[in-house]
N, C-alpha and C positions, 0 to 999 in steps of 0.2 A: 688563132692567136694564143701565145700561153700564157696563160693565166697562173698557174699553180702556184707558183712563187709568194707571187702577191697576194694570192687568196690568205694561203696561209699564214700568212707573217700580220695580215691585217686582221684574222679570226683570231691569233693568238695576242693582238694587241687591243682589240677591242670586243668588251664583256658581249655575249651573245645570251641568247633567253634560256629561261631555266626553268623549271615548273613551277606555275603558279606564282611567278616574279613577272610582272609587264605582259604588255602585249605582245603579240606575235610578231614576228620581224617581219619588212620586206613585203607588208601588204600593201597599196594604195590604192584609191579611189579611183586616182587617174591613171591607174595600171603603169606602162614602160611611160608615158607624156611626163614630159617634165615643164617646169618653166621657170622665169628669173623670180615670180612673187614667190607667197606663202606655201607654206607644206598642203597637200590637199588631202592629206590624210586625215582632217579631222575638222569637218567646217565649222566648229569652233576658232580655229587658225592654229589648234593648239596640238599636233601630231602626237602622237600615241607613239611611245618611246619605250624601251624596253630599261630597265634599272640595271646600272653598273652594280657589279659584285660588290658586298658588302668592302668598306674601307676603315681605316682608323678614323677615318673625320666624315665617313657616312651616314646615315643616323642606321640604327637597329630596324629590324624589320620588325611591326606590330606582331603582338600576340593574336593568335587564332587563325593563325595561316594569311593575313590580310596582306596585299603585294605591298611591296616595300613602297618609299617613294621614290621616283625616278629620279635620278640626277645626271640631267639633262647634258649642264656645262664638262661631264666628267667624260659623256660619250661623243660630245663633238670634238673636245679637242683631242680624244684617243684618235678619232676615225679621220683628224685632219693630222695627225700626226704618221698616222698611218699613209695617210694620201702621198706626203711630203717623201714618204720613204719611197714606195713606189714609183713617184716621178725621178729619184734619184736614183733608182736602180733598173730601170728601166721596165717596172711592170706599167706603166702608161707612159705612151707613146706619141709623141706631135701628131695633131692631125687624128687623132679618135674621139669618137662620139662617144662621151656615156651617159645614162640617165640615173639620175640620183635612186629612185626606185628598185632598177638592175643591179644596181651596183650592193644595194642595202640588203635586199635578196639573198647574192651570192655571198656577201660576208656575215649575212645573218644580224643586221643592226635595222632599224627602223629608217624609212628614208629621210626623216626629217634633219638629223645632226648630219646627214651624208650632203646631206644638199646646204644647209648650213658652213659644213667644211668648204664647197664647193665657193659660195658668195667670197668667202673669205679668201681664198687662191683667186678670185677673180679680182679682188683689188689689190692683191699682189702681183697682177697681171699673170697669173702661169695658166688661167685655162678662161673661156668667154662662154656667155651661154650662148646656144643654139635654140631659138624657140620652139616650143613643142617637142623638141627630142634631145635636150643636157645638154652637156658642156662638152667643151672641145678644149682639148690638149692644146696649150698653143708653146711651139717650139720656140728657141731664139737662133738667129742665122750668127755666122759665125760674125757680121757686122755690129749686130745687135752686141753680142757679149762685147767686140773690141769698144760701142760707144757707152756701154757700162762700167766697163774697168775705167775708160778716162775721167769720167763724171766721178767714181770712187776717187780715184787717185786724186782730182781737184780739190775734194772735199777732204780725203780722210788725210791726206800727206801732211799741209800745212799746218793739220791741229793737231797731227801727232808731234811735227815737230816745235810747236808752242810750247806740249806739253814737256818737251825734253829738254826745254829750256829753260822752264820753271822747277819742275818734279825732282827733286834727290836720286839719285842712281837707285836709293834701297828701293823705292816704289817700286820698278819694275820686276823685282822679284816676287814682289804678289799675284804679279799673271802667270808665275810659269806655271802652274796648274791649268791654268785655262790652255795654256797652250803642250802640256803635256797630255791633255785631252784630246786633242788633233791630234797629236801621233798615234796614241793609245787604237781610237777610229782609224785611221789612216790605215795602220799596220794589220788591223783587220781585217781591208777592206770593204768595211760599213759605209758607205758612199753616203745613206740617208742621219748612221750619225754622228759620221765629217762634219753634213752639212750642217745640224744643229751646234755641233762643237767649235767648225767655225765663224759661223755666225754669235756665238757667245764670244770667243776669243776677240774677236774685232769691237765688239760693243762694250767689253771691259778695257780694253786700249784705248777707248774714247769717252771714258763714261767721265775720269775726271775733269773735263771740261765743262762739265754741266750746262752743257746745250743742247736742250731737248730738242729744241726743231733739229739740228744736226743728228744727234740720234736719229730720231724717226727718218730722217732723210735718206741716211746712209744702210740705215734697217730694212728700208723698203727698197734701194736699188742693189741690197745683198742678196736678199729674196730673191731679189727679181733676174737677178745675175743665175741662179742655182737651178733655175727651169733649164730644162733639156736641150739639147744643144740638135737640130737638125742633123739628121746626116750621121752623128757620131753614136759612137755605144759610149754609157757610164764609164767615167774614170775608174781606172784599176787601183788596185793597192799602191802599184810605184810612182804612178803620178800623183795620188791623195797623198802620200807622203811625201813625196817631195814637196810640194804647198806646203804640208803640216813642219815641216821641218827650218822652212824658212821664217816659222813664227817666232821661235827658240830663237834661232841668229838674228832675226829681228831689236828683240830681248836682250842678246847679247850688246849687242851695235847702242842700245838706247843705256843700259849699265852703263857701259864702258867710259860714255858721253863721246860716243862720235859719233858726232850729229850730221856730219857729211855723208859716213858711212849709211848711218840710221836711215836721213833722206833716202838714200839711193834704192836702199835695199825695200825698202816699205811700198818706194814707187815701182818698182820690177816686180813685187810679189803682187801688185794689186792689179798690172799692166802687163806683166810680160815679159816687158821690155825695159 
């Protein structure tokens, strides 16, 4: 299997040890075992984490060489951030076993934020644990995605077109950033940051409705929409763009106030069809 891609792009995303800064990465108690509870790295329950490189809003490391303190929340959501990139680019694959442990080893982070990122993709649904040996990639079939685009399209259409029936035409010019953000990824072909860029683009489309359960609803079946498709290799550059490009004329159609157009075009990009 190749790995190299992913290694690297996730050593360069997330801080690794340094002398005399945290523990040793990638050691565990329970060696490659993994499991759905606590870190076993430290029967305290409290894993031994290595410290994110100094930041503006990190604190200073003590005088007389003492290790910094760890900050914890900075290296989980790198190494899930990193995760998210890889399942979009196809360095993890439906259908593979990996254990938090192995995984924190080869990228050089502690297994605790690794298997923490892991919990978190699990109720995103993109990966389930396996007991005693990690989590499992879990694919979507190509039925899977068509019954998530319809649920989107249920939910997101009508409250976009609420909002275009209340909203001033100028409002939507405050998204096109978010949606010159998509192209920007698109044109790169950065698959993993499409998917953050459009997953912002669609929650700034919905946000003036101020319906949190909506939010959250639609958050979690975008997510869930962006796990790996069985069967298929990662979207290229021309398809990411084409998506990304339909956000703009989206934009345009809701300006313009044709709200027929706007309906239509909103339900196609979110369906397909």
């Amino acid at each position: 299997m190749e790995h190299s891609r992913t290694d690297s792009a996730i050593r360069e995303a997330v801080p690794g040890p340094r002398a005399g800064y945290g523990a040793p990465a990638g050691r565990s108690r329970a060696g490659d075992r993994d499991t759905e509870g606590g870190d076993p790295d430290d029967a305290s329950g409290r894993s031994r984490v290595i410290a994110a490189r100094p930041t503006a809003s990190a604190p200073e490391r003590p005088p007389g060489g003492a290790p910094a303190v760890p900050v914890r929340h900075c290296v989980r959501e790198q190494v899930l951030t990193a995760l998210r990139g890889a399942l979009a680019e196809g360095g993890l694959r439906p259908g593979e076993v990996h254990s938090a442990p192995t995984l924190a080893a080869r990228w050089g982070v502690s297994a605790g934020p690794v298997r923490e990122a892991m919990h978190q993709l699990m109720s995103e649904g993109t990966v389930e644990a396996v007991p005693n040996r990690g989590f499992r990639i879990c694919g979507l079939t190509d039925r899977d995605l068509a019954d998530l685009a319809e649920l989107r399209a249920a939910l997101e259409v009508p409250a976009i077109m609420a909002l275009a029936r209340t909203l001033p035409p100028s409002h939507w010019a405050g998204l096109r950033a978010a949606a010159d953000a998509t192209v920007t990824a698109a044109g790169l072909g950065d698959g993993a940051a499409y998917a953050e860029a459009d997953l912002t683009f669609h929650r700034e489309l919905l946000a003036p409705a101020g319906n949190r359960q909506l939010s959250a609803v639609t958050q979690h079946l975008h997510r869930r929409s962006q796990a790996p498709i069985i069967g298929r290799p990662p979207r290229g550059a021309a398809e990411l763009l084409a998506d990304a490009l339909e956000h703009g004329a989206l934009l345009d159609a809701l300006a313009s106030g044709s709200t027929g157009c706007a309906e239509r075009m909103a339900r196609e990009h979110l369906t397909g069809c």
